[in-house]
Biopython code that builds the backbone (N, CA, C, O; Angstrom):
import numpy as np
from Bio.PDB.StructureBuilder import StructureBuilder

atoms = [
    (1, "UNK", "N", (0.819, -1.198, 0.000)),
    (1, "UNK", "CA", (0.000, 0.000, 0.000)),
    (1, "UNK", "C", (0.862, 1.261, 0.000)),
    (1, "UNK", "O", (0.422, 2.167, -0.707)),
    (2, "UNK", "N", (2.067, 1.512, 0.689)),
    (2, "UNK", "CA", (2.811, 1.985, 1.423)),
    (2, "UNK", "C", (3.260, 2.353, -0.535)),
    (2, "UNK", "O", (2.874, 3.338, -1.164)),
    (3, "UNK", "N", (4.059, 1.324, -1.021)),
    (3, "UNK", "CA", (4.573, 1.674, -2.547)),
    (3, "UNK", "C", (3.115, 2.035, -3.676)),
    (3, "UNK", "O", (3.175, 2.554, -4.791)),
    (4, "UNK", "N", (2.244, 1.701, -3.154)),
    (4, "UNK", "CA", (1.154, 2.454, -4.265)),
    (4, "UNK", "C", (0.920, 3.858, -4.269)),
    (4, "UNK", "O", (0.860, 4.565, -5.275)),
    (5, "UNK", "N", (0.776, 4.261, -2.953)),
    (5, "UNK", "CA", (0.304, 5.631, -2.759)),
    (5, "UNK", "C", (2.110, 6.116, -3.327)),
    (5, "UNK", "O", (2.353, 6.398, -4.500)),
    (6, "UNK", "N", (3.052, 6.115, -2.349)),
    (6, "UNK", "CA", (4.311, 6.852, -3.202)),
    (6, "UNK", "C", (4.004, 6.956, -5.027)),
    (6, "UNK", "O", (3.688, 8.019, -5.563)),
    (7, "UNK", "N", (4.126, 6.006, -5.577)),
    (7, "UNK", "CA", (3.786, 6.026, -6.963)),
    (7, "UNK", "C", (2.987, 6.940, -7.300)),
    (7, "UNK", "O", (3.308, 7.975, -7.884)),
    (8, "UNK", "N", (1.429, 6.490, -6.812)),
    (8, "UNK", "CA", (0.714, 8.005, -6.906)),
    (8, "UNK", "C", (0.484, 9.024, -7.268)),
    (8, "UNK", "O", (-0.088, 9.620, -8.181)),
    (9, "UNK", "N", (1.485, 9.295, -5.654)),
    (9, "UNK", "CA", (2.585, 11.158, -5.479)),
    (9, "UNK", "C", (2.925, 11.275, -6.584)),
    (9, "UNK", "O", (2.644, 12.233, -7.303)),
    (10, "UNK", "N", (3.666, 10.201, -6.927)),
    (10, "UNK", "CA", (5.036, 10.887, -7.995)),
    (10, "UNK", "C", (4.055, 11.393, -9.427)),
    (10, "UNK", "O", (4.156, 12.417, -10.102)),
    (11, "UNK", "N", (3.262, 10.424, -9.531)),
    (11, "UNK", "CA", (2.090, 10.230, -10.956)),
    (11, "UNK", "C", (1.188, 11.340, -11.254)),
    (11, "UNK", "O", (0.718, 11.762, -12.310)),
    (12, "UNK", "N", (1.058, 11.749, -9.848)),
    (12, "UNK", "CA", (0.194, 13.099, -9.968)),
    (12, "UNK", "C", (0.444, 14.422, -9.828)),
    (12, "UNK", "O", (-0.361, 15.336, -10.008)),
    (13, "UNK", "N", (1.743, 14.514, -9.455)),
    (13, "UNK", "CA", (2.855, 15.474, -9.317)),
    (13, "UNK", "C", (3.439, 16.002, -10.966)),
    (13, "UNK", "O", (3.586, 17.099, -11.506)),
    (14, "UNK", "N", (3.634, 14.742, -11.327)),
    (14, "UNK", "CA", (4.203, 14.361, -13.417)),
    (14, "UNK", "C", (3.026, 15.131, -14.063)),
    (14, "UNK", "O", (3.123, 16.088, -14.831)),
    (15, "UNK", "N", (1.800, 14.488, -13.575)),
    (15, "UNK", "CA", (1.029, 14.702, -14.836)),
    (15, "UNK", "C", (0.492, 16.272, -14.089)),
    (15, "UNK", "O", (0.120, 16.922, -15.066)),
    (16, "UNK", "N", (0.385, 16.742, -13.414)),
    (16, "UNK", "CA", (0.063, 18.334, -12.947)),
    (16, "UNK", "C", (0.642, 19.160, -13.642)),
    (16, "UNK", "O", (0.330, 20.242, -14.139)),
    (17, "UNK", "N", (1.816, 18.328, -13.623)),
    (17, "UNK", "CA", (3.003, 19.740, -14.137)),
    (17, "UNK", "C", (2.884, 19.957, -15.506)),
    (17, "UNK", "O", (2.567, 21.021, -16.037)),
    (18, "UNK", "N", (3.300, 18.315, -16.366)),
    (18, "UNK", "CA", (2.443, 18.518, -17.542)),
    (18, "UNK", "C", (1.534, 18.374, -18.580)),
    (18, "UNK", "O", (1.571, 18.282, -19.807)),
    (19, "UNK", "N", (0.693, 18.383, -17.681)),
    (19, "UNK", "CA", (-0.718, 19.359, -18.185)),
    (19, "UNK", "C", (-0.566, 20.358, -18.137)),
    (19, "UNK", "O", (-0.244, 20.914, -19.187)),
    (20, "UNK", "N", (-0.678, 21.009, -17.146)),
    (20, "UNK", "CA", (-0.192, 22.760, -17.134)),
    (20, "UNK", "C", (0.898, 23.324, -17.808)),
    (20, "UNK", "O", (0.955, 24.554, -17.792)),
    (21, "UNK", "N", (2.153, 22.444, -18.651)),
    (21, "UNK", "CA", (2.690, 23.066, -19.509)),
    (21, "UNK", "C", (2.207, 22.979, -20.670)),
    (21, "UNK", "O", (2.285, 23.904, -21.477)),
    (22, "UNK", "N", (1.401, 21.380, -21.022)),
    (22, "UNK", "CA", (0.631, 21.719, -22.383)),
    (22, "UNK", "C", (-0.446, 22.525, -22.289)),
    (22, "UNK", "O", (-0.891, 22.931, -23.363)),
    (23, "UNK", "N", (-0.796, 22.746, -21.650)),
    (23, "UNK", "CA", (-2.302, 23.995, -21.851)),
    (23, "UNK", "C", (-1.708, 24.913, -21.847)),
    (23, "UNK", "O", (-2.359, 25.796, -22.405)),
    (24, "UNK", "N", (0.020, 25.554, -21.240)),
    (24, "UNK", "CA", (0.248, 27.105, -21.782)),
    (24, "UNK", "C", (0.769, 27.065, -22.645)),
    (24, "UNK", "O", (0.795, 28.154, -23.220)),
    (25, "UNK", "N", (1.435, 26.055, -23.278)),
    (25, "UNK", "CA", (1.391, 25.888, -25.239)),
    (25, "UNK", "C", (0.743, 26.085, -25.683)),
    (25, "UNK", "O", (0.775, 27.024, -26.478)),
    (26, "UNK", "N", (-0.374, 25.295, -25.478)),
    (26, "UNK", "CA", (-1.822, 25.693, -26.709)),
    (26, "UNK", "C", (-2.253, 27.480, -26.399)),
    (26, "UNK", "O", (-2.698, 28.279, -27.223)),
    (27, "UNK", "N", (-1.879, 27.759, -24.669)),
    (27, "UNK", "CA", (-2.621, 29.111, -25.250)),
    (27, "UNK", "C", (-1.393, 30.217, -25.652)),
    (27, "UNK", "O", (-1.514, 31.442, -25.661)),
    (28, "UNK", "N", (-0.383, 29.562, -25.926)),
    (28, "UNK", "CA", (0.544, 30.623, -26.489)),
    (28, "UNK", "C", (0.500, 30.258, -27.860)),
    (28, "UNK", "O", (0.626, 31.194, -28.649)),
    (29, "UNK", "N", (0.332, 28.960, -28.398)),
    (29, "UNK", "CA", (-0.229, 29.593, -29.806)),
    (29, "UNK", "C", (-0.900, 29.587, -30.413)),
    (29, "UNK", "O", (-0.693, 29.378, -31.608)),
    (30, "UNK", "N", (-2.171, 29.833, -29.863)),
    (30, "UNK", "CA", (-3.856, 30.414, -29.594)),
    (30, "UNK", "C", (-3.128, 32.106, -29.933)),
    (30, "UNK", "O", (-3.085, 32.617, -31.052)),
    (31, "UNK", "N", (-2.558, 32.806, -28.512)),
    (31, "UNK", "CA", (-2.404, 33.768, -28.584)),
    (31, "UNK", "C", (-1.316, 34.547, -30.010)),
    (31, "UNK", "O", (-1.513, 35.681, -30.448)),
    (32, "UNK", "N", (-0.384, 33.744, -30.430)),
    (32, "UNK", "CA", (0.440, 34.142, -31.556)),
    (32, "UNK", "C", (-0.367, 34.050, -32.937)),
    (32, "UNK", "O", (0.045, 34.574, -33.972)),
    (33, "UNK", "N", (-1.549, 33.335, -32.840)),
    (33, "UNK", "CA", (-2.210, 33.253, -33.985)),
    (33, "UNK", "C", (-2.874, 33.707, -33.942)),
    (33, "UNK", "O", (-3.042, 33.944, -35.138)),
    (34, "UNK", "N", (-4.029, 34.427, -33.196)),
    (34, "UNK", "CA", (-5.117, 35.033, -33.203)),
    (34, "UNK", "C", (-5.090, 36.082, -32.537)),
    (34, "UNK", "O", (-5.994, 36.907, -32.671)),
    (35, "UNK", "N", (-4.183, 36.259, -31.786)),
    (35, "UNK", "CA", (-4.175, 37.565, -31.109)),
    (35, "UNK", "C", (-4.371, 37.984, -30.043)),
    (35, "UNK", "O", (-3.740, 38.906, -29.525)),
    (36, "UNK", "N", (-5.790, 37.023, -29.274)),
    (36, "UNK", "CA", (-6.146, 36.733, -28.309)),
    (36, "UNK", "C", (-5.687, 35.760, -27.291)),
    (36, "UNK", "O", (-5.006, 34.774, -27.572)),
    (37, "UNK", "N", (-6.126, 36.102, -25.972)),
    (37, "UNK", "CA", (-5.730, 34.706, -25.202)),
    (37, "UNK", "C", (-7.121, 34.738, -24.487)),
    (37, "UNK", "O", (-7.583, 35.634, -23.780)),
    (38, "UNK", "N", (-7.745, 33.388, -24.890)),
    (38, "UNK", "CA", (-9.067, 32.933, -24.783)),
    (38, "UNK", "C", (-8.886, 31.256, -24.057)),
    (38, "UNK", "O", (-8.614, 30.266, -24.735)),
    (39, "UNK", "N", (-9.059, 31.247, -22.887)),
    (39, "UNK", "CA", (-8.954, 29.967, -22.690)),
    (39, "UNK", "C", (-10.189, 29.305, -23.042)),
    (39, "UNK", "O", (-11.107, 29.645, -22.297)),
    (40, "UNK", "N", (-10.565, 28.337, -24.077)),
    (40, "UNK", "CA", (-11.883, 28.120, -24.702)),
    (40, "UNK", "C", (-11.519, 25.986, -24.049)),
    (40, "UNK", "O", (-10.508, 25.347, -23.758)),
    (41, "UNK", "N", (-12.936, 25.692, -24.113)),
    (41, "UNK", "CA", (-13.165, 24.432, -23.565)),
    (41, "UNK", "C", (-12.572, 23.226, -24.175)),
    (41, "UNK", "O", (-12.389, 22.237, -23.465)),
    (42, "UNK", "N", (-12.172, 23.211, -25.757)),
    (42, "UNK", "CA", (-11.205, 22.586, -26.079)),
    (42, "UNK", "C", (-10.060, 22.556, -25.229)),
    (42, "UNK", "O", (-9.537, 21.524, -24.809)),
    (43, "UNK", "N", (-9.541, 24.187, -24.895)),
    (43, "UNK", "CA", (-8.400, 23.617, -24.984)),
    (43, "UNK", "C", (-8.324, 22.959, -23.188)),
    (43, "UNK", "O", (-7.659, 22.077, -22.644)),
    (44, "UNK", "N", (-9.155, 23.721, -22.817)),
    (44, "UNK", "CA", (-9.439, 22.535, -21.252)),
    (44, "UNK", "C", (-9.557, 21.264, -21.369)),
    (44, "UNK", "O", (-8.781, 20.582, -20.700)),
    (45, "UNK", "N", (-10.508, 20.612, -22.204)),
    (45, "UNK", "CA", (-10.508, 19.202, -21.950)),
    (45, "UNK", "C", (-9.030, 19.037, -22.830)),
    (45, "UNK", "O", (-8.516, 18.381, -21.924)),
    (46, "UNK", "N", (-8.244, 19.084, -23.572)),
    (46, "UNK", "CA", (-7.576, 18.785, -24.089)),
    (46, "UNK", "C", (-6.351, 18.744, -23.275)),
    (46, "UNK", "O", (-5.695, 17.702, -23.284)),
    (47, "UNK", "N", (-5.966, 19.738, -22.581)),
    (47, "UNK", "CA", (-5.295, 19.883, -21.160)),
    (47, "UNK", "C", (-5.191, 18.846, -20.226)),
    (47, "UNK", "O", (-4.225, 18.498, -19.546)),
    (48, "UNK", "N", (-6.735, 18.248, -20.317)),
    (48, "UNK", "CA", (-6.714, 17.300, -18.924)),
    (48, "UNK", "C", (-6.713, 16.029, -19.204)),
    (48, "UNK", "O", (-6.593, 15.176, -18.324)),
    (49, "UNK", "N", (-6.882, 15.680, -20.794)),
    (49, "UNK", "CA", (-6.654, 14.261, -21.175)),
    (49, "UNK", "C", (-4.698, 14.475, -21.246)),
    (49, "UNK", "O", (-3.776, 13.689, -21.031)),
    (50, "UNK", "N", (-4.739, 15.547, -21.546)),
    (50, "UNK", "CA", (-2.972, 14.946, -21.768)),
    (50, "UNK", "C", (-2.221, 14.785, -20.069)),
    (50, "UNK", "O", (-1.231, 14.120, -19.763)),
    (51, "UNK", "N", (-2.981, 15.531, -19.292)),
    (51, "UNK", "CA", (-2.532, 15.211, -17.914)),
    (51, "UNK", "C", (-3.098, 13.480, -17.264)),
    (51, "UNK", "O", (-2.595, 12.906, -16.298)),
    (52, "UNK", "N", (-4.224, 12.967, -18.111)),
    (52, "UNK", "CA", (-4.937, 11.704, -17.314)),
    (52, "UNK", "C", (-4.001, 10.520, -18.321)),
    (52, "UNK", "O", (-3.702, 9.397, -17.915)),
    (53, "UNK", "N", (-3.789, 10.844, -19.126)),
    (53, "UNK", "CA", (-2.838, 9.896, -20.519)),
    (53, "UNK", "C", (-1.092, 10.338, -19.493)),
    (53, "UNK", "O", (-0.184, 9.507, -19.485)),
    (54, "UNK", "N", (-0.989, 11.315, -18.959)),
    (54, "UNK", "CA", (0.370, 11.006, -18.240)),
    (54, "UNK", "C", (0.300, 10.738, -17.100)),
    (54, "UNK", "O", (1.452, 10.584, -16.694)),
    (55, "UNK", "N", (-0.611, 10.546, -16.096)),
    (55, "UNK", "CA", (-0.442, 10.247, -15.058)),
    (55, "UNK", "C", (-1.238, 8.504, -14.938)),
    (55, "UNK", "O", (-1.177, 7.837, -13.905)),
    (56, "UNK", "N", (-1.981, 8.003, -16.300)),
    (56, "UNK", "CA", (-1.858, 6.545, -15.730)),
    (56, "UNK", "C", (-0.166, 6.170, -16.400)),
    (56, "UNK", "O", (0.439, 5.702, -15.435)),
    (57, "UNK", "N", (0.487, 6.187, -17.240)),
    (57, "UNK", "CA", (1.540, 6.226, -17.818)),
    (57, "UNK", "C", (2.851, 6.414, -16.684)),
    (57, "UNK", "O", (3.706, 5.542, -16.526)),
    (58, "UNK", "N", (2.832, 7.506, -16.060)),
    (58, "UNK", "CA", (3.599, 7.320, -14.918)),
    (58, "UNK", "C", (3.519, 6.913, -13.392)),
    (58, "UNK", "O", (4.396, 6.874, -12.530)),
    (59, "UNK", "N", (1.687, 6.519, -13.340)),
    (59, "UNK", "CA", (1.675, 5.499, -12.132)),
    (59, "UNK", "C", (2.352, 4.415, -12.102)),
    (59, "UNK", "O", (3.089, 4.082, -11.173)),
    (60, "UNK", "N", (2.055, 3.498, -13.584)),
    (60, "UNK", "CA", (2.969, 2.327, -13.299)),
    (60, "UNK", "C", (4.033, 2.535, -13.805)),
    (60, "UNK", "O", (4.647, 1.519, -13.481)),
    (61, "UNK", "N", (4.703, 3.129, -14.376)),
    (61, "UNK", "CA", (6.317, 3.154, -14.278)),
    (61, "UNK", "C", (7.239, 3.474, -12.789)),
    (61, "UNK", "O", (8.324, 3.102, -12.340)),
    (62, "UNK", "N", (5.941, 4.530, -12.264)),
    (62, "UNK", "CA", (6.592, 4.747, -11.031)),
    (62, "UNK", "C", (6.297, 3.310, -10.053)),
    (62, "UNK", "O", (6.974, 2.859, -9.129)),
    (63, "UNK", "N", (5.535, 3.011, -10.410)),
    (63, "UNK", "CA", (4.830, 1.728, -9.401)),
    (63, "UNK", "C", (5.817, 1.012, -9.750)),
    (63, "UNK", "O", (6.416, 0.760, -8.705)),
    (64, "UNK", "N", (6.548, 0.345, -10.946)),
    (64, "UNK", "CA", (7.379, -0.726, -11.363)),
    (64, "UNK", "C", (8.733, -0.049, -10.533)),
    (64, "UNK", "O", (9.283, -0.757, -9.689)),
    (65, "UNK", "N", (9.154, 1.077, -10.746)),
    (65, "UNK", "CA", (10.637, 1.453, -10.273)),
    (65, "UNK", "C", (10.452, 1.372, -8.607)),
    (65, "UNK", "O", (11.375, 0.688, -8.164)),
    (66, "UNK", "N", (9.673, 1.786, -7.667)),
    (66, "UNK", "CA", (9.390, 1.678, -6.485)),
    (66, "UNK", "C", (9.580, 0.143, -5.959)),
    (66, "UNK", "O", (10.206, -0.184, -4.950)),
    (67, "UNK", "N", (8.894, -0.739, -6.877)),
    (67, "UNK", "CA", (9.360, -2.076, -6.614)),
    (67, "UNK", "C", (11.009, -2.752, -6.530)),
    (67, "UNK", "O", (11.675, -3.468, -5.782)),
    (68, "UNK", "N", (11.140, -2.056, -7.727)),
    (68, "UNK", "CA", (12.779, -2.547, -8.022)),
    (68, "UNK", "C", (13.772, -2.198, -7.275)),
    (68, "UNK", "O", (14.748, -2.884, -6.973)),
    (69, "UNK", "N", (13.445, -0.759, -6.868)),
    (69, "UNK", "CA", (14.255, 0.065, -5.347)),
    (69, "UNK", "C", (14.173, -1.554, -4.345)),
    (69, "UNK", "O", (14.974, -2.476, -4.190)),
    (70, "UNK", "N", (12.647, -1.251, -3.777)),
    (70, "UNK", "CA", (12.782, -2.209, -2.938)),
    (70, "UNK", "C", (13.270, -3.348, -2.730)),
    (70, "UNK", "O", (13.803, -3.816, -1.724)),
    (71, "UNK", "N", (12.974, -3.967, -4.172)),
    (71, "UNK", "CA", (14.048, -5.404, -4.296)),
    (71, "UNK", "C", (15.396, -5.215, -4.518)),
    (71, "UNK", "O", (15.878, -6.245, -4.047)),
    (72, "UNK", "N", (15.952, -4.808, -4.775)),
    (72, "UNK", "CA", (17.423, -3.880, -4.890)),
    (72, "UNK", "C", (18.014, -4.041, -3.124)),
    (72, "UNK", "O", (18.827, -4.737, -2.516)),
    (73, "UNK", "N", (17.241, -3.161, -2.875)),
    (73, "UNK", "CA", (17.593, -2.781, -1.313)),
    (73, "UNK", "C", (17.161, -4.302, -0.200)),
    (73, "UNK", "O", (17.476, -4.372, 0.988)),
    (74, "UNK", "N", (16.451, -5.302, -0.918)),
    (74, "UNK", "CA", (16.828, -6.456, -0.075)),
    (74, "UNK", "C", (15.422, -6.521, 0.983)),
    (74, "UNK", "O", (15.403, -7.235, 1.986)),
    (75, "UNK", "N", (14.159, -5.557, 0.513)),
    (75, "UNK", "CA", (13.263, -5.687, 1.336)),
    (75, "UNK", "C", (12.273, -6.852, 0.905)),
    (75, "UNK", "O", (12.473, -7.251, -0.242)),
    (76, "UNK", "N", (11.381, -7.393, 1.507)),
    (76, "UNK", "CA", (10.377, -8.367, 1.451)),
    (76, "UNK", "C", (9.005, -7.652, 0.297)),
    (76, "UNK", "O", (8.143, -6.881, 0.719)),
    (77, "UNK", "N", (9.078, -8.047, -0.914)),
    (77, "UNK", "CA", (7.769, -7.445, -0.735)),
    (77, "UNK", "C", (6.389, -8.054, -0.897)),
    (77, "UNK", "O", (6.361, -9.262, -0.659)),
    (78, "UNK", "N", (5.673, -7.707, -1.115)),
    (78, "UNK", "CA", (3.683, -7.941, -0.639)),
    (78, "UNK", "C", (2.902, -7.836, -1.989)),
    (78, "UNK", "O", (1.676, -7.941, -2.002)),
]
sb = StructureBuilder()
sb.init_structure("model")
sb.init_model(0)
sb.init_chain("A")
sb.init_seg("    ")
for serial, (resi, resn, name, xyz) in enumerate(atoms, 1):
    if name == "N":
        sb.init_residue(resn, " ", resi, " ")
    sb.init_atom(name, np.array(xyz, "f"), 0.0, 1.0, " ", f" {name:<3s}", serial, name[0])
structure = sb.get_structure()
């Protein structure tokens, strides 16, 4: 349980960050092309699938490396 939730952290920490750098891409060139900066509902949902597409993506990678630490380091695991 203890290595799921860490994974998690790390998974939802990854995908926060970027998401929030792809959504200020799209609105910087939203804004270089049109002139405006309009945060419109595309580009929200579009924002939050690329944050839910990286954070199952780095749950289990983080989930797999958390394991390997542990077996590495000689602990029992569950």
């Amino acid at each position: 349980m203890k290595l799921t939730l860490k994974a998690c952290r790390q998974a939802v920490l990854t995908a926060m960050i970027n998401g929030a750098l792809a959504l200020a891409l799209m609105l910087l060139v939203e804004f270089s092309l049109s002139g405006s900066l309009a945060l419109t509902r595309p580009f929200l949902i579009a924002g939050i699938l690329v944050a839910l597409v990286i954070f199952v993506a780095q749950f289990f990678r983080q989930l797999r490396l958390c394991r390997c630490d542990q077996n590495q380091n000689g602990a029992p695991t569950k």
